[in-house]
mmCIF file of the N, C-alpha and C atoms, coordinates in Angstrom:
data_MODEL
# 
_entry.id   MODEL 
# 
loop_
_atom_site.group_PDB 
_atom_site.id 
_atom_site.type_symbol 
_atom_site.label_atom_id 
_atom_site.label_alt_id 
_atom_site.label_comp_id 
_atom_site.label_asym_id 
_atom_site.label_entity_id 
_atom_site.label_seq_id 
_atom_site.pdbx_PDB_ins_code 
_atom_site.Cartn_x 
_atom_site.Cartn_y 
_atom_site.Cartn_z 
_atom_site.occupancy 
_atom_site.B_iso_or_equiv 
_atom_site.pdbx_formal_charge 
_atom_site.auth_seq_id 
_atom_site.auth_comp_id 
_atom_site.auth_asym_id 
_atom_site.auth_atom_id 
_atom_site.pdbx_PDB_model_num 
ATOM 1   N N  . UNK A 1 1  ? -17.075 24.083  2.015   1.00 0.00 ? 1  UNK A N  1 
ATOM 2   C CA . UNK A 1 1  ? -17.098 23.757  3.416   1.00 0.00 ? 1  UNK A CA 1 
ATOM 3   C C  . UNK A 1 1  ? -15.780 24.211  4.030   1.00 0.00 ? 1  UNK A C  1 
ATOM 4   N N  . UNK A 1 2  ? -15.858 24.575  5.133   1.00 0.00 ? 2  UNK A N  1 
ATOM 5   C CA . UNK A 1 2  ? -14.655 25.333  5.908   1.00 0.00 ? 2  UNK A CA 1 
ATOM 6   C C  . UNK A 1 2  ? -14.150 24.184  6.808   1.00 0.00 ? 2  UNK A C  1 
ATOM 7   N N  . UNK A 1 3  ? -12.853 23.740  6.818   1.00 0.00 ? 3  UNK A N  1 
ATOM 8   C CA . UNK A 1 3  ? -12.491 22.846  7.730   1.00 0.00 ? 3  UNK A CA 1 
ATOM 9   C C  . UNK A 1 3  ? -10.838 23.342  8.244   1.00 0.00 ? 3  UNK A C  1 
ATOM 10  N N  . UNK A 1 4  ? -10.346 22.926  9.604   1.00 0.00 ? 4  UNK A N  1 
ATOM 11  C CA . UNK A 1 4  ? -9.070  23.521  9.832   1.00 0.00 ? 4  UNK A CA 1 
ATOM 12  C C  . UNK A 1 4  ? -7.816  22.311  9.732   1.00 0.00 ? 4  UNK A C  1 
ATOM 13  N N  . UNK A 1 5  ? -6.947  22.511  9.408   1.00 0.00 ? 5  UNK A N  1 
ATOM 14  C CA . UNK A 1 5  ? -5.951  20.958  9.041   1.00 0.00 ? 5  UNK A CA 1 
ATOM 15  C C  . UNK A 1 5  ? -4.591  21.839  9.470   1.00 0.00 ? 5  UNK A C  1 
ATOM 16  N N  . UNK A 1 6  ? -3.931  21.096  9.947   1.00 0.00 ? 6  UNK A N  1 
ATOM 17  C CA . UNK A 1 6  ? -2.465  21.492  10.418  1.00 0.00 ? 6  UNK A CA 1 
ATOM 18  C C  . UNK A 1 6  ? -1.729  20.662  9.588   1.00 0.00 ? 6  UNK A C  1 
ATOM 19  N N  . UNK A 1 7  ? -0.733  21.268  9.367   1.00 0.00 ? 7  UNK A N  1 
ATOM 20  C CA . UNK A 1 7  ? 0.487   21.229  8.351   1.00 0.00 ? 7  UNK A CA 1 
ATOM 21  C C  . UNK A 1 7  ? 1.491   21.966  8.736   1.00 0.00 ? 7  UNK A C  1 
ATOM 22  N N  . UNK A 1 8  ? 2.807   20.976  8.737   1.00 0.00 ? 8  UNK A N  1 
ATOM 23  C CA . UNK A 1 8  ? 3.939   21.551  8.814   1.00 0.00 ? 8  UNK A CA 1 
ATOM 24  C C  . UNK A 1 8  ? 4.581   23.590  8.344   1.00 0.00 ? 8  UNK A C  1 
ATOM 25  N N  . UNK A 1 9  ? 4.943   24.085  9.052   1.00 0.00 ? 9  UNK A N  1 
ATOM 26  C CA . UNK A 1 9  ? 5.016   25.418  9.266   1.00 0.00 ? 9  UNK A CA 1 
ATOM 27  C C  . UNK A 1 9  ? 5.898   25.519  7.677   1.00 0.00 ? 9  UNK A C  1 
ATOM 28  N N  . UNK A 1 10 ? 7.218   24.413  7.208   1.00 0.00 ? 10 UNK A N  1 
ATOM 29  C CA . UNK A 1 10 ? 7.982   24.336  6.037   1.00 0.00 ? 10 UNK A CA 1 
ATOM 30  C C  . UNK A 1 10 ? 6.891   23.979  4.777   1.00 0.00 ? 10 UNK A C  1 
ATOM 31  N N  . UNK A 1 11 ? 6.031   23.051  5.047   1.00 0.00 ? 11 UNK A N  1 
ATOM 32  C CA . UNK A 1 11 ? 5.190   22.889  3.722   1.00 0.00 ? 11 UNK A CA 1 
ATOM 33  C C  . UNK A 1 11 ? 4.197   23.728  3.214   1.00 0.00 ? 11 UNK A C  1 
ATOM 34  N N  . UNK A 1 12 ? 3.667   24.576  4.782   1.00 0.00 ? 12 UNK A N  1 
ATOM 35  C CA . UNK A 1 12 ? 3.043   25.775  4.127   1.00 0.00 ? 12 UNK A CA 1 
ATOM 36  C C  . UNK A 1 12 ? 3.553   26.925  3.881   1.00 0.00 ? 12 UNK A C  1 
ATOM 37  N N  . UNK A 1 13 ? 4.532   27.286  3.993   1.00 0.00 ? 13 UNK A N  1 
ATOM 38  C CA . UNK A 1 13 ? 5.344   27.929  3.103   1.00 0.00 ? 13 UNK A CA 1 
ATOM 39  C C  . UNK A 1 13 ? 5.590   27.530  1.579   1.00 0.00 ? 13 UNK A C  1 
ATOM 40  N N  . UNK A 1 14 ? 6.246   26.261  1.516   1.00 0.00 ? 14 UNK A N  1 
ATOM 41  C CA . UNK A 1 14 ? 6.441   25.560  -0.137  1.00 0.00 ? 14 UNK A CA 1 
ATOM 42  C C  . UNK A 1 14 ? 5.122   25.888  -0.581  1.00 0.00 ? 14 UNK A C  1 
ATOM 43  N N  . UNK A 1 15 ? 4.157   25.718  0.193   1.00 0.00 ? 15 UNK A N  1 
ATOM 44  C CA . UNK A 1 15 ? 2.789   25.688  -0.983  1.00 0.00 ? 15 UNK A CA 1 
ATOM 45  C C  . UNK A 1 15 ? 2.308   26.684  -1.150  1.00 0.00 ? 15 UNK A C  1 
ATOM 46  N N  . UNK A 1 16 ? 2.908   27.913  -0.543  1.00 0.00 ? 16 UNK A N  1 
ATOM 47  C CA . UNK A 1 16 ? 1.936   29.101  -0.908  1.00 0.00 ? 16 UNK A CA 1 
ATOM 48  C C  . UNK A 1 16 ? 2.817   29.898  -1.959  1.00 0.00 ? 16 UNK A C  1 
ATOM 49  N N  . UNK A 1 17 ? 4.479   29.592  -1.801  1.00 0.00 ? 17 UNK A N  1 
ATOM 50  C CA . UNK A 1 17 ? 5.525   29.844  -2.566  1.00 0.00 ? 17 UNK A CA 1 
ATOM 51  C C  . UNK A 1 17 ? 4.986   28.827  -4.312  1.00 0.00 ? 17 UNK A C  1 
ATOM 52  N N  . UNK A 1 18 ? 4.724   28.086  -3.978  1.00 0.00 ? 18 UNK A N  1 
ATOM 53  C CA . UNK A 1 18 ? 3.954   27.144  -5.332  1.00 0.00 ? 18 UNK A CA 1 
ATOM 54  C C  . UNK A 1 18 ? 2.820   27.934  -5.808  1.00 0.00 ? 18 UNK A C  1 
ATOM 55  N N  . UNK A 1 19 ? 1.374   28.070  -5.263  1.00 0.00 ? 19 UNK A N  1 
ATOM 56  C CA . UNK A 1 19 ? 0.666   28.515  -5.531  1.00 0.00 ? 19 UNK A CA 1 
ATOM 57  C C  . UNK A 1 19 ? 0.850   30.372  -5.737  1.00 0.00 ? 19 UNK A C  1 
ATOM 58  N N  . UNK A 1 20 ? 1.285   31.043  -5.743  1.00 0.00 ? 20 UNK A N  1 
ATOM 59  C CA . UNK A 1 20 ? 1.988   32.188  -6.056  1.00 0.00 ? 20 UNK A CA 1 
ATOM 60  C C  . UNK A 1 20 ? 2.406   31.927  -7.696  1.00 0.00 ? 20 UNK A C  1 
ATOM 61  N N  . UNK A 1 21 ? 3.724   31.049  -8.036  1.00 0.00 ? 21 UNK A N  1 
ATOM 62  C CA . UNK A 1 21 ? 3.882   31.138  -8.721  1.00 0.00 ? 21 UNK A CA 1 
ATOM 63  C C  . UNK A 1 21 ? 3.462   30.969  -9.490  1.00 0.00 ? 21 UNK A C  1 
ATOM 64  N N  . UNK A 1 22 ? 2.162   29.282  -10.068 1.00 0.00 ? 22 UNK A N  1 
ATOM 65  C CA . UNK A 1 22 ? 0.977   29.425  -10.262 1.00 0.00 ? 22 UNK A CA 1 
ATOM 66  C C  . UNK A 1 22 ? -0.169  30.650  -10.413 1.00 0.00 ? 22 UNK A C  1 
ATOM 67  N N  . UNK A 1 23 ? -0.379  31.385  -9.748  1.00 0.00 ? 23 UNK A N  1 
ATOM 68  C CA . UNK A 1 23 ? -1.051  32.764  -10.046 1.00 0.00 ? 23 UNK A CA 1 
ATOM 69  C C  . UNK A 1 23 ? -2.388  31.885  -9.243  1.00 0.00 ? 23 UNK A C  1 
ATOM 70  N N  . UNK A 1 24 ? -2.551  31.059  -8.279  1.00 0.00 ? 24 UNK A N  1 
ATOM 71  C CA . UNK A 1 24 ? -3.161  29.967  -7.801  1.00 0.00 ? 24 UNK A CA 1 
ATOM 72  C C  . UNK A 1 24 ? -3.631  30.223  -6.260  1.00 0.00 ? 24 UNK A C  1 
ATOM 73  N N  . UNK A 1 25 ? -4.345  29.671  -5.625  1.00 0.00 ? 25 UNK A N  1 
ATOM 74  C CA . UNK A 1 25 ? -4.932  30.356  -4.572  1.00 0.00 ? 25 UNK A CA 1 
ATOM 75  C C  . UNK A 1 25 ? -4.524  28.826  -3.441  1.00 0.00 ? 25 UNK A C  1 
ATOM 76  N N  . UNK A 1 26 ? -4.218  29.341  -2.421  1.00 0.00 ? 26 UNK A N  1 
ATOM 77  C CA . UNK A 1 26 ? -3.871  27.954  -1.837  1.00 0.00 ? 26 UNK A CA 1 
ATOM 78  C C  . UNK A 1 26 ? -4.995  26.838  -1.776  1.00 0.00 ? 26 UNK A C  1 
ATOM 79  N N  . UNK A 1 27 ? -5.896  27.081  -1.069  1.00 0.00 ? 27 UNK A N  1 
ATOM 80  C CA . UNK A 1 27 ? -6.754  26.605  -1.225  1.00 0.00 ? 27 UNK A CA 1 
ATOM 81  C C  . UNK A 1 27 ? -7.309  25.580  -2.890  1.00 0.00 ? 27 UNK A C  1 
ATOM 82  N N  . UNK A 1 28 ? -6.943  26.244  -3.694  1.00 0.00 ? 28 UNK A N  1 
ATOM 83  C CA . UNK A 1 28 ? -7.204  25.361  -5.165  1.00 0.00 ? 28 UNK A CA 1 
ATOM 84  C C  . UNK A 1 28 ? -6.121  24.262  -5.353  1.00 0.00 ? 28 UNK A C  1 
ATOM 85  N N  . UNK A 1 29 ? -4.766  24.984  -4.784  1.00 0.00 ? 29 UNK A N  1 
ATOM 86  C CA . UNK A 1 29 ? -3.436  23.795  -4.610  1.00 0.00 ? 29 UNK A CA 1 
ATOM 87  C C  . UNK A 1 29 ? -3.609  22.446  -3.728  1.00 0.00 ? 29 UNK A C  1 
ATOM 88  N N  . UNK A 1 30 ? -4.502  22.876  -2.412  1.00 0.00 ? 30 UNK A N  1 
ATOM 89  C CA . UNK A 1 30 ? -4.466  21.825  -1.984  1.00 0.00 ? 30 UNK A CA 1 
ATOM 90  C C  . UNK A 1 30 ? -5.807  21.055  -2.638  1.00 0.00 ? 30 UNK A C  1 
ATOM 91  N N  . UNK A 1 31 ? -6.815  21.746  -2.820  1.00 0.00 ? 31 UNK A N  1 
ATOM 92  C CA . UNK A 1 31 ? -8.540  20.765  -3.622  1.00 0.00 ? 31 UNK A CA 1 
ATOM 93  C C  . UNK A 1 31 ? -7.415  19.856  -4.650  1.00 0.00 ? 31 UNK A C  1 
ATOM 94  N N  . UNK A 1 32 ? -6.504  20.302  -5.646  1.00 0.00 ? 32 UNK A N  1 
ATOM 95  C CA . UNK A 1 32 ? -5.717  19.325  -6.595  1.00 0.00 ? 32 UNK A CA 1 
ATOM 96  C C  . UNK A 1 32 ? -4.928  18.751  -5.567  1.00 0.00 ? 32 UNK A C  1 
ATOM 97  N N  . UNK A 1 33 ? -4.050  18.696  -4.789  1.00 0.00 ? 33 UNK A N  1 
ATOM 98  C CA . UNK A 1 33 ? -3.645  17.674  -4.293  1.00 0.00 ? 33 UNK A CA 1 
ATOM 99  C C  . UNK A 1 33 ? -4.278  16.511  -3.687  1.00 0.00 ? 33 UNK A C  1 
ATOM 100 N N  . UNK A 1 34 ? -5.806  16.783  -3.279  1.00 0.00 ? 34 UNK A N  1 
ATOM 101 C CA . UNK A 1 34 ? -6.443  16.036  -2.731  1.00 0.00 ? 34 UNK A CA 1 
ATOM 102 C C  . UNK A 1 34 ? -6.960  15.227  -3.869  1.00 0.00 ? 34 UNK A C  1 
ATOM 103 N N  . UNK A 1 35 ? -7.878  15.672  -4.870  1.00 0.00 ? 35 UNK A N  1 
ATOM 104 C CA . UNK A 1 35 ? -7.994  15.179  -5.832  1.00 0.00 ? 35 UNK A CA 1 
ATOM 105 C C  . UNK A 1 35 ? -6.828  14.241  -6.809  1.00 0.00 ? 35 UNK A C  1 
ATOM 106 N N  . UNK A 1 36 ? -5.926  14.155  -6.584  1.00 0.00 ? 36 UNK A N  1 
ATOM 107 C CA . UNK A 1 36 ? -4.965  13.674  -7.509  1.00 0.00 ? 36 UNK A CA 1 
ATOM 108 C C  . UNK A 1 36 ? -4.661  12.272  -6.199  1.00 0.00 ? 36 UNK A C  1 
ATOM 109 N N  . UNK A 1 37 ? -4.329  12.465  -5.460  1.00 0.00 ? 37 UNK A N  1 
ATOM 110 C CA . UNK A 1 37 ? -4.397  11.419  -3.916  1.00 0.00 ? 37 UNK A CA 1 
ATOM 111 C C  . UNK A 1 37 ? -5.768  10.638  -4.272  1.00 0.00 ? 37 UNK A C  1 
ATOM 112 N N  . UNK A 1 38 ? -6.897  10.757  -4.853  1.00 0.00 ? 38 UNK A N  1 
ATOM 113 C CA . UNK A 1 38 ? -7.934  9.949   -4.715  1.00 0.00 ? 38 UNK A CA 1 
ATOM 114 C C  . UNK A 1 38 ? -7.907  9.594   -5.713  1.00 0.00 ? 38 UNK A C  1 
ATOM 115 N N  . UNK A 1 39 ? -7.303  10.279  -7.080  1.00 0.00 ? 39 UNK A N  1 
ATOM 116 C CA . UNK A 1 39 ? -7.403  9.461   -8.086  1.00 0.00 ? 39 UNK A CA 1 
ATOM 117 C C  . UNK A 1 39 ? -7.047  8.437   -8.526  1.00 0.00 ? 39 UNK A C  1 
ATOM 118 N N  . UNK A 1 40 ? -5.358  8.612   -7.502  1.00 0.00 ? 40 UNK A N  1 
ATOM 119 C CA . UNK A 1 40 ? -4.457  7.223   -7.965  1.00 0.00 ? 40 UNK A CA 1 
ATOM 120 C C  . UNK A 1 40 ? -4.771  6.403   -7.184  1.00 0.00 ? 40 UNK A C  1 
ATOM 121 N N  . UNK A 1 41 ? -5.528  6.543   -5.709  1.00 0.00 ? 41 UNK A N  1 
ATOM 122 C CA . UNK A 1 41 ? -6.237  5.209   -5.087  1.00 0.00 ? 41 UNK A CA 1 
ATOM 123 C C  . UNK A 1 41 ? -7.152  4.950   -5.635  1.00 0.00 ? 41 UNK A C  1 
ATOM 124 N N  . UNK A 1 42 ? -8.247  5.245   -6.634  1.00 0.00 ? 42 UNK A N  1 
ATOM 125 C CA . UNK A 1 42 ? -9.251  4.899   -7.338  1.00 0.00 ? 42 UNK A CA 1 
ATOM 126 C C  . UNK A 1 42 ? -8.883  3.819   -8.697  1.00 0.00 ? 42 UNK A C  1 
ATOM 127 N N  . UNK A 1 43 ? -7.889  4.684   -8.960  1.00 0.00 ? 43 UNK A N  1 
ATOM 128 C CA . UNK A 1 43 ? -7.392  3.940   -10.039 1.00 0.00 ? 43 UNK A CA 1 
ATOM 129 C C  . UNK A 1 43 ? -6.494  2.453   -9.666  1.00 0.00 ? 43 UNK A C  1 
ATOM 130 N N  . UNK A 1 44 ? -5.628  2.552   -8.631  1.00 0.00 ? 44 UNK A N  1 
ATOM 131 C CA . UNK A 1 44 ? -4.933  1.136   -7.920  1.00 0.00 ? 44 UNK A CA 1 
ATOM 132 C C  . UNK A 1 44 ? -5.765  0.481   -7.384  1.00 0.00 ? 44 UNK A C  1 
ATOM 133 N N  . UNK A 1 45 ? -7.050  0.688   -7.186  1.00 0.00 ? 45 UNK A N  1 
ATOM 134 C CA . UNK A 1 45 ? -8.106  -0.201  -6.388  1.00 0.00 ? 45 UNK A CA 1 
ATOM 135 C C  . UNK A 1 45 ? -7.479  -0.832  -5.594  1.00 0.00 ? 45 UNK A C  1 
ATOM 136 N N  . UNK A 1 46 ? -8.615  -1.523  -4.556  1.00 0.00 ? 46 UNK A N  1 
ATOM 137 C CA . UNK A 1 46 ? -7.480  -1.860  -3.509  1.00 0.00 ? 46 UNK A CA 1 
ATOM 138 C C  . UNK A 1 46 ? -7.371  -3.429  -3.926  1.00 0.00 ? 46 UNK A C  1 
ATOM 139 N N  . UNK A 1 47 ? -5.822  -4.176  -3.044  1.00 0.00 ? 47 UNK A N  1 
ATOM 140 C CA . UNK A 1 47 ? -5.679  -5.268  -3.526  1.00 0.00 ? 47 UNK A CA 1 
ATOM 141 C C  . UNK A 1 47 ? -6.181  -6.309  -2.818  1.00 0.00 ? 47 UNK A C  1 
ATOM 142 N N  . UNK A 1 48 ? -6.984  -7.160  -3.145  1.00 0.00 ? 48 UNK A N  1 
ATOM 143 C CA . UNK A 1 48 ? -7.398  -7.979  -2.206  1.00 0.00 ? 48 UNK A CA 1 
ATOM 144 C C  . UNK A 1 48 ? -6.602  -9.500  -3.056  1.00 0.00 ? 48 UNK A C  1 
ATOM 145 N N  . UNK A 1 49 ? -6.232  -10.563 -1.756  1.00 0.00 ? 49 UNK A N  1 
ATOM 146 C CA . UNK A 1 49 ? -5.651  -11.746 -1.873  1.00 0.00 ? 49 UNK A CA 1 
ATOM 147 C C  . UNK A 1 49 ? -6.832  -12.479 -1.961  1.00 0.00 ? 49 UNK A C  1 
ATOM 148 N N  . UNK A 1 50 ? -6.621  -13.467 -3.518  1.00 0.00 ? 50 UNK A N  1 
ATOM 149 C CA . UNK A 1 50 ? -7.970  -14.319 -3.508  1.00 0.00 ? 50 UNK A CA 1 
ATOM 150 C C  . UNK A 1 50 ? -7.720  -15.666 -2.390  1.00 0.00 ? 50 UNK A C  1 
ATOM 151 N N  . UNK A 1 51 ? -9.022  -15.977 -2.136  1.00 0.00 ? 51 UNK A N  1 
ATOM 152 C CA . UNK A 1 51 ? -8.775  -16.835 -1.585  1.00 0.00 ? 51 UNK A CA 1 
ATOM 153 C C  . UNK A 1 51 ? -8.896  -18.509 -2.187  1.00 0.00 ? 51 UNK A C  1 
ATOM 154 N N  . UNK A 1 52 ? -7.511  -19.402 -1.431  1.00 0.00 ? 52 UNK A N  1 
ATOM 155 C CA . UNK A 1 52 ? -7.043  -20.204 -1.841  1.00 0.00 ? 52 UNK A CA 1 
ATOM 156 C C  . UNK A 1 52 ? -6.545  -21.189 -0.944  1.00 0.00 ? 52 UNK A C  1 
ATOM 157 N N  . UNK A 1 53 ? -7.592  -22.239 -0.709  1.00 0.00 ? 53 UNK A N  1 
ATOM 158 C CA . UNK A 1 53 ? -7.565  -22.735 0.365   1.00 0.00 ? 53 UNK A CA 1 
ATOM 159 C C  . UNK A 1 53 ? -6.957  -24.625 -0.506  1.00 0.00 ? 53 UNK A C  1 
ATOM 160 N N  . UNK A 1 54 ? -6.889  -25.384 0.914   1.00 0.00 ? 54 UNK A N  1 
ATOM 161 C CA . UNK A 1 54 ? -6.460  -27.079 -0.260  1.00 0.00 ? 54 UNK A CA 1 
ATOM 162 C C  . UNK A 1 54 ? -7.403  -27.414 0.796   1.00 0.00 ? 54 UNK A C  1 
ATOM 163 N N  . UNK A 1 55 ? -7.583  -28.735 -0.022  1.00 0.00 ? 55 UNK A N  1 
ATOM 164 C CA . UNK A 1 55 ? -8.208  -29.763 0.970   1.00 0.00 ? 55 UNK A CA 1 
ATOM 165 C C  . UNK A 1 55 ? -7.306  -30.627 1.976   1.00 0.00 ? 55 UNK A C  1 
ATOM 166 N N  . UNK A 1 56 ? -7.289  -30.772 2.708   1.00 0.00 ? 56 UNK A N  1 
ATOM 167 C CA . UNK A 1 56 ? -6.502  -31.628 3.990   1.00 0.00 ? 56 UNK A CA 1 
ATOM 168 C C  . UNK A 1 56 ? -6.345  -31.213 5.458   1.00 0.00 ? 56 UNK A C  1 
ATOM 169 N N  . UNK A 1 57 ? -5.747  -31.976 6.308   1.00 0.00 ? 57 UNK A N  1 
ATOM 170 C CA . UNK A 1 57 ? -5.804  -31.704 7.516   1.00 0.00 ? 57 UNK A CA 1 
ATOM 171 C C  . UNK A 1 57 ? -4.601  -30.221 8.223   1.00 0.00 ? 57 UNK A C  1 
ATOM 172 N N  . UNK A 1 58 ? -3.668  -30.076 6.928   1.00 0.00 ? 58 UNK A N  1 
ATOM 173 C CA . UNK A 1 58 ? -3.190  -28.673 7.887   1.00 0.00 ? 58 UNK A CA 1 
ATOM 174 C C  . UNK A 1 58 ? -1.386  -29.608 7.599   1.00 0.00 ? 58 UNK A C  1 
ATOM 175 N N  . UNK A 1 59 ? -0.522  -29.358 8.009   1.00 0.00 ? 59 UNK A N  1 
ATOM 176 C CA . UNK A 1 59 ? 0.681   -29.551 8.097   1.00 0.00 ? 59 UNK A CA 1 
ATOM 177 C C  . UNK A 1 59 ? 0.578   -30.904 8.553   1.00 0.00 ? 59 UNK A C  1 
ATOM 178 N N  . UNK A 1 60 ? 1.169   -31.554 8.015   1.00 0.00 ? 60 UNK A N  1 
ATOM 179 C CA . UNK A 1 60 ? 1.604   -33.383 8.710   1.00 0.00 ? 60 UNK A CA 1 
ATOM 180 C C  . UNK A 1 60 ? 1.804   -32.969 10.627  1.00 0.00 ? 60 UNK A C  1 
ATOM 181 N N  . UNK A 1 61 ? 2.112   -33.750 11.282  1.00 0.00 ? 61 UNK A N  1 
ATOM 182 C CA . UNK A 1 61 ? 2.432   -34.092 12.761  1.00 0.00 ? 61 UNK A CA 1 
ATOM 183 C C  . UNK A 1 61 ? 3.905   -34.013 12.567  1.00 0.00 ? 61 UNK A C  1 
ATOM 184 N N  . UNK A 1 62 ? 4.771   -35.005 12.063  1.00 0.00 ? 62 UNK A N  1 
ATOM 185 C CA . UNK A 1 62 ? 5.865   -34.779 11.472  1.00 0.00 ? 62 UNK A CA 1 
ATOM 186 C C  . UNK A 1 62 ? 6.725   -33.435 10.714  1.00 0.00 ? 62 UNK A C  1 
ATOM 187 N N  . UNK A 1 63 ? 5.777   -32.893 10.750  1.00 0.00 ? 63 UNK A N  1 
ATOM 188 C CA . UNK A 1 63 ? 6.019   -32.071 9.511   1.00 0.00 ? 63 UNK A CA 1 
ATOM 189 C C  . UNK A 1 63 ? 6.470   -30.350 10.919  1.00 0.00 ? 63 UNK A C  1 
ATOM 190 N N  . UNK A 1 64 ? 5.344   -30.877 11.594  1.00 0.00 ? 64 UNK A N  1 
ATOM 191 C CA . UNK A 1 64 ? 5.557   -29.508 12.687  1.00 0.00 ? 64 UNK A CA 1 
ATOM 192 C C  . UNK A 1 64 ? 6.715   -28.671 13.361  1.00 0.00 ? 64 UNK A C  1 
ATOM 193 N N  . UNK A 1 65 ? 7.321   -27.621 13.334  1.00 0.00 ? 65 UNK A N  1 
ATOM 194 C CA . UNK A 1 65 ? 8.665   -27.389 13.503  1.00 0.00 ? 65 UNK A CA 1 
ATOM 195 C C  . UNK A 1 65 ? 9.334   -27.349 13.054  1.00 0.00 ? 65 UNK A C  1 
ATOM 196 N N  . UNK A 1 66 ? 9.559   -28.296 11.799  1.00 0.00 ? 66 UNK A N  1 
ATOM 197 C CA . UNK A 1 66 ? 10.757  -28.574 10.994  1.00 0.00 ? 66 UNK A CA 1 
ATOM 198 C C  . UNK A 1 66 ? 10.726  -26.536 10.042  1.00 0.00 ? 66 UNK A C  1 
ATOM 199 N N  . UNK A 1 67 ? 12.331  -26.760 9.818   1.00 0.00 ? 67 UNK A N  1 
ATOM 200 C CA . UNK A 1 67 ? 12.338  -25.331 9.230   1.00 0.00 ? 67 UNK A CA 1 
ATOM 201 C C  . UNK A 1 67 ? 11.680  -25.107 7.849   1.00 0.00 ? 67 UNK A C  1 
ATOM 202 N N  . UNK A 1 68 ? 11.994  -23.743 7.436   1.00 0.00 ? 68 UNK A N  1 
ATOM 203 C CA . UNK A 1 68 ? 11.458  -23.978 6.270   1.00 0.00 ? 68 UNK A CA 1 
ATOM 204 C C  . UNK A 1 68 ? 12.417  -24.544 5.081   1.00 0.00 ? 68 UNK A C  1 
ATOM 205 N N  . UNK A 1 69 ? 13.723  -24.348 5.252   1.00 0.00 ? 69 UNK A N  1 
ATOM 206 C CA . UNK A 1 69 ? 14.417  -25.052 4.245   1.00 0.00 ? 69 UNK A CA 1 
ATOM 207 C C  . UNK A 1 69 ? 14.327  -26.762 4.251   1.00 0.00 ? 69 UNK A C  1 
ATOM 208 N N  . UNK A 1 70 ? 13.657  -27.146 5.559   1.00 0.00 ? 70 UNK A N  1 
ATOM 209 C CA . UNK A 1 70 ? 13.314  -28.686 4.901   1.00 0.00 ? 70 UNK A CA 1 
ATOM 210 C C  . UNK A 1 70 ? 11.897  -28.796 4.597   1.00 0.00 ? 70 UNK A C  1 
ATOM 211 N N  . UNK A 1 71 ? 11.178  -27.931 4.603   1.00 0.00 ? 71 UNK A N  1 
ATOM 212 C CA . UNK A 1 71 ? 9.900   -28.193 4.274   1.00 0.00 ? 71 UNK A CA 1 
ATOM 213 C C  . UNK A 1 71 ? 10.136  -27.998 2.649   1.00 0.00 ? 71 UNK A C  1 
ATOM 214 N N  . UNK A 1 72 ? 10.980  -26.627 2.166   1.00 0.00 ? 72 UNK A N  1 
ATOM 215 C CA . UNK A 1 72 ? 11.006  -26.751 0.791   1.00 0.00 ? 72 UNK A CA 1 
ATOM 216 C C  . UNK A 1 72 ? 11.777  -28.051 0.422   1.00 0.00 ? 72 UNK A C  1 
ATOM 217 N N  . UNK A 1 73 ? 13.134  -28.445 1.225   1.00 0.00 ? 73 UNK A N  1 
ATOM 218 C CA . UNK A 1 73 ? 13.513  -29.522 0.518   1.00 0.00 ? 73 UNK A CA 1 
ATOM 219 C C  . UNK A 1 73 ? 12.378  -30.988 -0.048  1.00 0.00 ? 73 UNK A C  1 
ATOM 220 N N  . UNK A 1 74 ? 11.634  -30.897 1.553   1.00 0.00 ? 74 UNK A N  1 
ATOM 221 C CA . UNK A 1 74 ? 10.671  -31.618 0.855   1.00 0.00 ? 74 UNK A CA 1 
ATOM 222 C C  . UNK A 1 74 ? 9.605   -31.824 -0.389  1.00 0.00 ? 74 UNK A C  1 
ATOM 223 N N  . UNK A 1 75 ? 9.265   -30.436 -0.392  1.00 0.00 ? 75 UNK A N  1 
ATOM 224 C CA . UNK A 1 75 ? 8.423   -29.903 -1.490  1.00 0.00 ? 75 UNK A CA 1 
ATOM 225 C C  . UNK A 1 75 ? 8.845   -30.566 -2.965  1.00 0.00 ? 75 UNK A C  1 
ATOM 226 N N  . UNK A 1 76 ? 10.200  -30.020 -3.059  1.00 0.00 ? 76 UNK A N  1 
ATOM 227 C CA . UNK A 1 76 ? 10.647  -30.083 -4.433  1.00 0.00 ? 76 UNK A CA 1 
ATOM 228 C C  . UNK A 1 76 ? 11.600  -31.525 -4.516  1.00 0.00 ? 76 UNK A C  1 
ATOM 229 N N  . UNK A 1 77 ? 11.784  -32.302 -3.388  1.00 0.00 ? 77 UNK A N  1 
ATOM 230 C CA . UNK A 1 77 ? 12.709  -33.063 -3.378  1.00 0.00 ? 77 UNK A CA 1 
ATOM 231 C C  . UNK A 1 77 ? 12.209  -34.244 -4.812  1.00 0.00 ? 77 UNK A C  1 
ATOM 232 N N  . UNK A 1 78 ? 11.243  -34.700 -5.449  1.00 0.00 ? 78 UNK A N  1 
ATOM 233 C CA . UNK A 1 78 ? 10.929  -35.173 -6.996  1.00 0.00 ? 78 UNK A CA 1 
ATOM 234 C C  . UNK A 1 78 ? 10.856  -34.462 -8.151  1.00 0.00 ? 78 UNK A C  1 
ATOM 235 N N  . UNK A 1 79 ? 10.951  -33.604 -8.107  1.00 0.00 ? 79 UNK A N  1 
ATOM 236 C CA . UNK A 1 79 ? 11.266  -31.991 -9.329  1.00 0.00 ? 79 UNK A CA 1 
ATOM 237 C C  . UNK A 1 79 ? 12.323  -31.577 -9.149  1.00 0.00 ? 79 UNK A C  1 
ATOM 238 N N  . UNK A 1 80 ? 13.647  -32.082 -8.980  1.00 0.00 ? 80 UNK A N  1 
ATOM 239 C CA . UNK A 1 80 ? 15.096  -31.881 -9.249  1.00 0.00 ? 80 UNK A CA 1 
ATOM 240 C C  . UNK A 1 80 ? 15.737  -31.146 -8.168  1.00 0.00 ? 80 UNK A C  1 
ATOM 241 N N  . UNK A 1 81 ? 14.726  -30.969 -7.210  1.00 0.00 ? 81 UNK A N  1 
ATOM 242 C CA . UNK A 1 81 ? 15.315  -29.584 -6.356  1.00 0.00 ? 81 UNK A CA 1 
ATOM 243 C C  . UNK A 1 81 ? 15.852  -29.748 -5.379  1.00 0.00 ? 81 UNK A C  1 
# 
């Protein structure tokens, strides 16, 4: 399939200076670059955050505003912290 893509005037130079030395046709330089770009997103799958919810009403009334260094103080304030 024939498609047109713009690229920096410096990188298509590097890549045809690459594919040259290769003995490589530009066109095959970029099908592997594309291919190698899908592989390592195939392979990193994407990350999804499980979900992890508590039971209760949401932050105390009290609790609202306060920063976060007293919310941790609170947190840990019976576990030494």
């Amino acid at each position: 399939m024939k498609t047109t893509i713009e690229i920096s005037d410096a990188l298509l130079i590097q890549a045809r200076q690459l594919a040259a030395q290769r003995g490589a046709t530009l066109r095959s330089l970029i099908e592997q670059g594309l291919r190698q770009v899908l592989a390592e997103k195939q392979q990193a799958g994407d990350f999804r955050l499980r979900r992890a919810t508590f039971k209760g009403e949401g932050l105390q009334a009290e609790m609202r505003g306060a920063s976060w260094e007293r919310l941790r103080e609170l947190a840990y304030e019976e576990h030494g912290g």
